[in-house]
matplotlib code that plots the C-alpha trace (Angstrom):
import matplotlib.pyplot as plt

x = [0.0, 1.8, 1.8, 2.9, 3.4, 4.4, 5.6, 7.3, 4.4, 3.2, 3.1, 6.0, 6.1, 6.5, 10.0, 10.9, 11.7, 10.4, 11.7, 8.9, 9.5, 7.4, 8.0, 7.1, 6.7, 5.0, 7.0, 10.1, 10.7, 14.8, 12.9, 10.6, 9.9, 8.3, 6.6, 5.1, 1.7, 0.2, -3.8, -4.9, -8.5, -10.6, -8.0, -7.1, -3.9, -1.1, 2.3, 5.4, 8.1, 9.3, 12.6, 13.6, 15.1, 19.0, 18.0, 16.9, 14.9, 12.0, 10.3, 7.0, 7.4, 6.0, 8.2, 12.0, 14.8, 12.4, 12.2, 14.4, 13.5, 15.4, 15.3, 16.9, 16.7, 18.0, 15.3, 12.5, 12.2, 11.5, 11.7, 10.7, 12.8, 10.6, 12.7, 11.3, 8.2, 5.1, 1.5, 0.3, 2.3, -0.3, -1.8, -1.8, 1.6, 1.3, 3.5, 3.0, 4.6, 4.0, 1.7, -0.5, -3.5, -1.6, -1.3, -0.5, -2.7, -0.7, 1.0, -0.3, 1.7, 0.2, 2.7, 1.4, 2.4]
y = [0.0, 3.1, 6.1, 9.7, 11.4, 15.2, 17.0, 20.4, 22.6, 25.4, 29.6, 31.4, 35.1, 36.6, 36.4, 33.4, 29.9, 26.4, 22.6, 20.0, 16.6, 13.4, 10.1, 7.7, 3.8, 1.3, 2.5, 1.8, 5.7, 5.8, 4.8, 7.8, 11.3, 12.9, 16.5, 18.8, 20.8, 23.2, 24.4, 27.6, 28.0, 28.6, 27.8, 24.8, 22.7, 24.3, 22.2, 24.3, 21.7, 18.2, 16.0, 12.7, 9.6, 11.0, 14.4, 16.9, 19.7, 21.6, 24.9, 27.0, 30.1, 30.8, 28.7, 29.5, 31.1, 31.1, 26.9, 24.2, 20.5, 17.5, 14.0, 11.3, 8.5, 6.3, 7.7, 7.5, 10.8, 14.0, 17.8, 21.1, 24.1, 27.3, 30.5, 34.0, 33.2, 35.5, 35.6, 34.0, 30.7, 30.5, 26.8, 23.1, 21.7, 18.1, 15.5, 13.0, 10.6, 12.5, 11.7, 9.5, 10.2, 9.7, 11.9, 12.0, 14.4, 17.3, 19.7, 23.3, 26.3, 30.0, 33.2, 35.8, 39.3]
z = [0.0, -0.6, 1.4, 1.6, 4.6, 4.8, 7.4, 8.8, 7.7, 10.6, 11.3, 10.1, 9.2, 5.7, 4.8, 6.8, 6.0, 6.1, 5.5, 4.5, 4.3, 2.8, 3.7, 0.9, 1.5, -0.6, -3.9, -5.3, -4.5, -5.8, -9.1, -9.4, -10.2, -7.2, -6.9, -4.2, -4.8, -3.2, -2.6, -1.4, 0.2, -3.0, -5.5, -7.6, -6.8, -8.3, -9.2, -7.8, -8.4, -9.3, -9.0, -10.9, -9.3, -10.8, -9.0, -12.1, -10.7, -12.4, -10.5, -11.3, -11.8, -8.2, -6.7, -8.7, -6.4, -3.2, -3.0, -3.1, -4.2, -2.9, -2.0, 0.4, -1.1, 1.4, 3.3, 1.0, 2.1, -0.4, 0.9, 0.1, 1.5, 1.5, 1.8, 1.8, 2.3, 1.7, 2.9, -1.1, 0.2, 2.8, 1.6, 1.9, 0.7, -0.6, -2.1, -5.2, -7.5, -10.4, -12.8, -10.5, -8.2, -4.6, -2.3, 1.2, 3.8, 3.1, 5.9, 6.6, 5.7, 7.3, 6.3, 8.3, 7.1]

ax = plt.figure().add_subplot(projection="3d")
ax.plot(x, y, z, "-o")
ax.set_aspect("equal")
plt.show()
């Protein structure tokens, strides 16, 4: 059964910094391509950033030079580094083997201003 676990979300003010993690089990996660999402109150899930199993990076716009993608893979572990962070970062952060329909429960990020 797999299963995605995020972490490390919580209250931070506007230019501060964040480190989510995800713990994956249940995949063969050295093997894949994982990505973290994001979803305001209101607003669709939005894609901010994606990293393959050899470590090749890809940011949204909203997301490049302010976050940092990587992965442990002898931790099954992916994270998300949020730097500078501003009050339209307030959302749900979740993780994903990209390109399927698994996500984990997601970890609350507030940037009050």
């Amino acid at each position: 059964q797999v299963q995605l676990v995020e972490s490390g979300g919580g209250l931070v003010q506007a230019g501060g910094s964040l480190r989510l993690s995800c713990v994956a089990s249940g995949i063969e996660f050295v093997r894949k391509t994982m990505a973290w999402y994001r979803q305001a109150p209101g607003k669709q899930r939005e894609w901010i950033a994606a990293i393959s199993s050899v470590g090749h990076t890809n940011y949204a716009v909203s997301a490049a030079g302010r976050f940092t993608i990587s992965r442990d893979n002898g931790k099954n572990t992916l994270y998300l580094e949020l730097n500078r962070l501003m009050p339209e970062d307030t959302a749900g952060y979740y993780c994903n083997e990209l390109g399927t329909n698994i996500w984990g429960q997601g970890t609350q990020v507030t940037v009050s201003s």
